[in-house]
VOGU-3710 file (C-alpha; in Angstrom, 3 decimals, decimal comma):
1> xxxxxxxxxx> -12,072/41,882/-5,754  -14,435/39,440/-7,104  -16,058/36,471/-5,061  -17,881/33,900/-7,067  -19,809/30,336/-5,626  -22,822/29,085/-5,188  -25,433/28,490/-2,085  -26,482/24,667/-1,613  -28,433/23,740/1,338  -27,922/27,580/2,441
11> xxxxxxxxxx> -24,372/26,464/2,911  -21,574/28,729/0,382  -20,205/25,850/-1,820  -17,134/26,301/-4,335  -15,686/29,601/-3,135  -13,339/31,169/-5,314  -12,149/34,577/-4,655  -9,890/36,366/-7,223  -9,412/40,076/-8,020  -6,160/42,652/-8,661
21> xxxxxxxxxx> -4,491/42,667/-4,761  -1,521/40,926/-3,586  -1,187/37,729/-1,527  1,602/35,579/-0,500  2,294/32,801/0,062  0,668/31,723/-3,299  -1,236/29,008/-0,943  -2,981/31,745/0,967  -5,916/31,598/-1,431  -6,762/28,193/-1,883
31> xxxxxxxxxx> -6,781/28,343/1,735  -9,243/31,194/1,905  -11,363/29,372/-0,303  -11,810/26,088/1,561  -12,097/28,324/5,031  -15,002/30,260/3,233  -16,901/26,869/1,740  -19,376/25,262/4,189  -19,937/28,285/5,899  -23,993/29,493/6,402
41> xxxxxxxxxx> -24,777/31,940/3,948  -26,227/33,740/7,224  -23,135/34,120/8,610  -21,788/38,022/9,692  -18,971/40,113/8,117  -17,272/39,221/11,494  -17,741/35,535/11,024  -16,794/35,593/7,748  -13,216/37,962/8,496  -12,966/35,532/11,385
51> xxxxxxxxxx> -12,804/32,475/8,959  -10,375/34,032/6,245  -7,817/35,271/9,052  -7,980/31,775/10,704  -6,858/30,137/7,540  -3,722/32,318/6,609  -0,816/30,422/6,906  1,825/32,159/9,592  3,547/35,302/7,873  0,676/35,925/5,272
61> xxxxxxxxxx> 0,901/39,059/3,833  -2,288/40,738/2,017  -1,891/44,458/-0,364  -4,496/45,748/-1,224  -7,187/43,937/0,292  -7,943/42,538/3,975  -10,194/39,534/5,905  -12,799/42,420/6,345  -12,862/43,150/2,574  -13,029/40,015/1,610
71> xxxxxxxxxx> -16,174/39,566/3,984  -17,815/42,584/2,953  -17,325/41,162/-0,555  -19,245/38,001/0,122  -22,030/39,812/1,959  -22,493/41,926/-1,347  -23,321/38,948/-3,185  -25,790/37,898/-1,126  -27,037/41,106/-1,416  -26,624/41,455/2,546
81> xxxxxxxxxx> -24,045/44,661/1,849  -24,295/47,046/-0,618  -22,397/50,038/-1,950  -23,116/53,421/-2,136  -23,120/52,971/-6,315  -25,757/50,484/-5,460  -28,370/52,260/-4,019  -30,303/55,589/-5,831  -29,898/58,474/-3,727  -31,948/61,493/-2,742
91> xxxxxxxxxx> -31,389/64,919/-1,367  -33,857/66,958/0,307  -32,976/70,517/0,010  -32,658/72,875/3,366  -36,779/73,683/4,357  -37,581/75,576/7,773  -39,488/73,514/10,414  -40,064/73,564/13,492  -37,354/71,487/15,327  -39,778/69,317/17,179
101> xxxxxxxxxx> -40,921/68,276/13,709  -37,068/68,145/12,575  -36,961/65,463/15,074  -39,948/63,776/14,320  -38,468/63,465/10,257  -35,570/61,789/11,325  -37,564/58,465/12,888  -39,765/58,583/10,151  -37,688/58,903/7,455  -35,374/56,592/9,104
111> xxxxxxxxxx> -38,587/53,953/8,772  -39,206/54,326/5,518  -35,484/53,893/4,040  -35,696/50,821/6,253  -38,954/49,550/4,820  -38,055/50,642/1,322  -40,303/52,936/0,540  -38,065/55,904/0,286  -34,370/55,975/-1,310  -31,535/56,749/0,975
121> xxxxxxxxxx> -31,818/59,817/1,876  -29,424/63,170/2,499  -32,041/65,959/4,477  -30,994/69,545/5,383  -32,173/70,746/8,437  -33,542/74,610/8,073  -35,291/76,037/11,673  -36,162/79,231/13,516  -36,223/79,378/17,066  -33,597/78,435/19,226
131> xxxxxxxxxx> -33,131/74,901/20,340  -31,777/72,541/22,178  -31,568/68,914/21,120  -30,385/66,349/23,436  -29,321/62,835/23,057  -31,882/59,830/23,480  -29,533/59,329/26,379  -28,857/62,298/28,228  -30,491/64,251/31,568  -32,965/66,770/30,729
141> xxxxxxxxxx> -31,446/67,715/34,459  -28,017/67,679/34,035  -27,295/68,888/30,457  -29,382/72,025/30,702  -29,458/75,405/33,062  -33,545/75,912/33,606  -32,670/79,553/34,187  -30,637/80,112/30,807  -33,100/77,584/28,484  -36,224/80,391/30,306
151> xxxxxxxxxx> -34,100/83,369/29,641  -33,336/82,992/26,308  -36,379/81,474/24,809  -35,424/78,255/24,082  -37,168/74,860/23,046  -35,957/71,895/24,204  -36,156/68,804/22,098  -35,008/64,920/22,553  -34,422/63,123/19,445  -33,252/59,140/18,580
161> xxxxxxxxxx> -29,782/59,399/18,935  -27,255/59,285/21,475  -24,504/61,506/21,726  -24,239/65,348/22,759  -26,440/68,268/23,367  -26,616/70,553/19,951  -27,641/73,883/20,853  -29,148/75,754/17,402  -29,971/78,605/16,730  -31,453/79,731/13,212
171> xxxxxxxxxx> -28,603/80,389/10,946  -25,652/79,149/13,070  -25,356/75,851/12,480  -25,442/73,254/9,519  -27,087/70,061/10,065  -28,001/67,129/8,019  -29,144/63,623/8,835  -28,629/60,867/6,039  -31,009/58,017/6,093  -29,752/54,628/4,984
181> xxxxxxxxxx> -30,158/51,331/4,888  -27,811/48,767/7,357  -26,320/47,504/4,409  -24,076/50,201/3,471  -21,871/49,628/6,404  -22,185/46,286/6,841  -18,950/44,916/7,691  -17,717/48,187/9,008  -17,743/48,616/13,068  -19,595/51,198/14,592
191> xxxxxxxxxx> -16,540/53,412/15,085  -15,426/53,214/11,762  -18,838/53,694/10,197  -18,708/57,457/11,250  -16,134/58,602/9,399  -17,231/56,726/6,263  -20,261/57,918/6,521  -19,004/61,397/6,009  -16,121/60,881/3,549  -17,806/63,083/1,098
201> xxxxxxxxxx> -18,339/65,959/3,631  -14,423/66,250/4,367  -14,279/66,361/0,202  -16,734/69,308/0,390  -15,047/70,860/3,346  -11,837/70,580/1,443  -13,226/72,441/-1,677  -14,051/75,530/0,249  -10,770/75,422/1,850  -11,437/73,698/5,235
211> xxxxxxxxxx> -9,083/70,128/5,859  -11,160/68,589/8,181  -10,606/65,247/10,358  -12,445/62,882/12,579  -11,480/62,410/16,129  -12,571/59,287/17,667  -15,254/58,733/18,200  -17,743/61,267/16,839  -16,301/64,457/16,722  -15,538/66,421/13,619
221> xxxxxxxxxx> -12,380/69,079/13,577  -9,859/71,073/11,918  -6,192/72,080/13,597  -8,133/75,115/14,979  -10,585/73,442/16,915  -14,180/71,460/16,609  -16,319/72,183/13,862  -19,334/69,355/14,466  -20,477/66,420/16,503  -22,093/63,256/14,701
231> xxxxxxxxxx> -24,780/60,770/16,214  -26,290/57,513/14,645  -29,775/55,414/14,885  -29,949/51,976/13,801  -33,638/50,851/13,582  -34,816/47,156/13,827  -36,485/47,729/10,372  -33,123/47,576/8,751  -32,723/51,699/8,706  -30,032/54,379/9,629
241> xxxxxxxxxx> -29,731/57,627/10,760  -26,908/59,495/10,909  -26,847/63,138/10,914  -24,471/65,673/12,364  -24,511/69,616/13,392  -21,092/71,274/12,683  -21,078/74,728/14,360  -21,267/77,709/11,194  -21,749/81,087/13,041  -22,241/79,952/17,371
251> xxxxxxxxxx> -22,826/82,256/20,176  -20,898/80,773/22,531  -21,977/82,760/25,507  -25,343/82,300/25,110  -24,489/78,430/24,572  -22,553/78,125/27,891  -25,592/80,005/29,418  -28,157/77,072/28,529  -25,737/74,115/28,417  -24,177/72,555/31,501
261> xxxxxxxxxx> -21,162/72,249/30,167  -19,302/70,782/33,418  -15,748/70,717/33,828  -15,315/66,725/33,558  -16,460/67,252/29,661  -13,959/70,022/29,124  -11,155/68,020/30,416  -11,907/65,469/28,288  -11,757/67,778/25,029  -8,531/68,924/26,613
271> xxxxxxxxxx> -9,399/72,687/26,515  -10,184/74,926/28,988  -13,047/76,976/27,744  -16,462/76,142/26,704  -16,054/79,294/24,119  -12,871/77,704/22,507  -14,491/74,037/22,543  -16,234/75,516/18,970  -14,624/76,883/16,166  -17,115/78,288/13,506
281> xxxxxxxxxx> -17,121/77,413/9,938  -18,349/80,904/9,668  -14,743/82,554/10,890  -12,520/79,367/8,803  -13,920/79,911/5,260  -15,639/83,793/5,054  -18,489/82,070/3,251  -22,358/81,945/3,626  -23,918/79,415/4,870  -26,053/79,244/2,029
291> xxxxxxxxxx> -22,841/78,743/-0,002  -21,217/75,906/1,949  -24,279/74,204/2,230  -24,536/74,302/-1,648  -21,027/73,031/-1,678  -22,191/69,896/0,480  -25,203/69,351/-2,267  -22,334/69,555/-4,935  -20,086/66,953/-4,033  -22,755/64,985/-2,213
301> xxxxxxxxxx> -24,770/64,703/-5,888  -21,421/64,068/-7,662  -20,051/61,241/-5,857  -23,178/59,184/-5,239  -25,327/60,362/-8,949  -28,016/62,021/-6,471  -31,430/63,594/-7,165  -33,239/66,550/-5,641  -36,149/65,151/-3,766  -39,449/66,502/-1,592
311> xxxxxxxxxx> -40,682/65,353/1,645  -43,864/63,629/1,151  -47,051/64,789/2,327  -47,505/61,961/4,271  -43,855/61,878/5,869  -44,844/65,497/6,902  -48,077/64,205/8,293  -46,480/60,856/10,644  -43,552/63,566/11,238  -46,330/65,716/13,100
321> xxxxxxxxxx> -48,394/63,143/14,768  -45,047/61,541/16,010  -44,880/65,022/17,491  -47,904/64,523/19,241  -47,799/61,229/20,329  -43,842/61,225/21,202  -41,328/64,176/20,722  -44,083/66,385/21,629  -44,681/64,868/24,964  -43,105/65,381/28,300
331> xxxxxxx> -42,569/61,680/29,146  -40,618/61,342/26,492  -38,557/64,848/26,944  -37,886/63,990/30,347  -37,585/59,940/30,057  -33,941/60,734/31,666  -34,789/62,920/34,424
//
């Protein structure tokens, strides 16, 4: 689908949208075109959809294409959505930090997509001592069991994004936060964005033998049970994160030792056991870690043309002092009591 006018006055002026879908009646387009010319070149993807769906005449049928494409389309124009073809992507290989600094990396990497001065970005996380990371939302209080987080050693982290608890430890789960700018899903609503987000990770789950699914809204599965949970930042600078953990090798007994997993949550899943909430990748494919990981580089660099890539000295440096001056701290640990 092409879209082609011009901007006068910051106003679209002779719209004309053409491309190889399927519309009838054969008025239908004409009538997109005049609903589409006049409007601010500031308007949204939902403003836009808005205007093409009020102008179909009654019993409209589009194949192939829909209002939201079409809006999408325009906002690609103007260069206010992009593809992933459009941008040059990165990959940052698996490197072990400490998770605090994990964290950290995600704001600050998150920053500089949104400011420009790094390409999108897919990181692998790589850690050693067992953690907990809870959502920017969550109760230090009520998500964790003091007595099992002491027991057990572990360190207990908040990070930027809502969502879950993820309880790591090193080696049992794969996580990976992509850093992107707005524009990629622009036009696409925040519950759709997940799963489109992570197209190319059901591709690589597929080529190691694992068919994998989203269920609404963040959760990632196969028909034998969770494998992963997915959470998402958007930053006033224009930035994204989106990462997810998806469960390789978990020891569930030591999880439902730390976690509060209550019985409200569990309902909710519609299972009865925290144990049989997870379902490893580990026990579904027989491979290393190290090899599905490397299958996720694969078809990652394949689809989107991607390049290995470093972390900066300088991201490494903000992602420490943000340790100091944020994750690090107990204010910001404990900001939900």
């Amino acid at each position: 689908m092409v879209v082609d006018f011009d901007v006068v006055d910051g106003l679209l002026a002779d719209v004309s949208l053409s491309g190889d879908f399927f519309l009838e009646p054969d008025e239908a387009l004409p009538a997109i075109n005049r609903a589409l010319t006049g409007l601010p070149e500031s308007a949204t993807a939902a403003e836009l959809s808005a205007a093409v769906t009020g102008s179909l005449p009654p019993g409209a049928v589009l194949f192939g294409f829909s209002a939201d494409a079409v809006a999408v389309t325009v906002r690609r124009a103007l260069a206010k959505a992009t593809s992933w073809t459009d941008h040059h992507w990165n990959i940052i290989a698996p490197t072990v930090l400490p998770t605090h600094i994990n964290v950290a990396l995600d704001e600050v990497l998150t920053e500089e997509v949104g400011a420009g001065r790094r390409n999108p970005t897919l990181r692998f996380w790589d850690w050693e001592e067992p953690s907990v990371v809870i959502g920017s939302f969550q109760s230090f209080r009520n998500e964790l069991d003091p007595d099992g987080v002491a027991r057990n050693g572990i360190t207990v982290v908040r990070r930027i994004s809502g969502g879950g608890a993820m309880f790591m430890e090193a080696g049992n789960c794969i996580t990976y936060s992509l850093y992107l700018p707005q524009t990629l899903v622009d036009g696409i609503s925040f519950a759709d964005s997940y799963a489109f987000l992570d197209a190319w990770v059901m591709a690589a789950l597929e080529k190691i033998g694992v068919t994998a699914f989203y269920v609404p809204l963040n959760d990632i599965a196969t028909d034998q049970g969770k494998i992963g949970g997915a959470a998402q930042k958007r930053l006033g600078n224009g930035g994204m994160l989106h990462h997810v953990t998806m469960s390789y090798d978990i020891d569930a007994d030591k999880m439902v030792e730390v976690l509060r997993i209550g019985k409200e949550k569990l309902s909710d899943k519609g299972t009865r056991s925290a144990k049989k909430r997870v379902d490893p990748l580990r026990r579904q494919t027989g491979l290393a870690r190290t090899e599905i990981i490397a299958a996720m580089m694969e078809v990652f660099s394949e689809r989107y043309a991607a390049t290995l890539s470093e972390l900066t000295a300088a991201e490494l440096s903000a992602a420490r002092d943000r340790v100091t001056t944020k994750f690090g701290a107990e204010d910001w640990l404990h900001r939900v009591p």
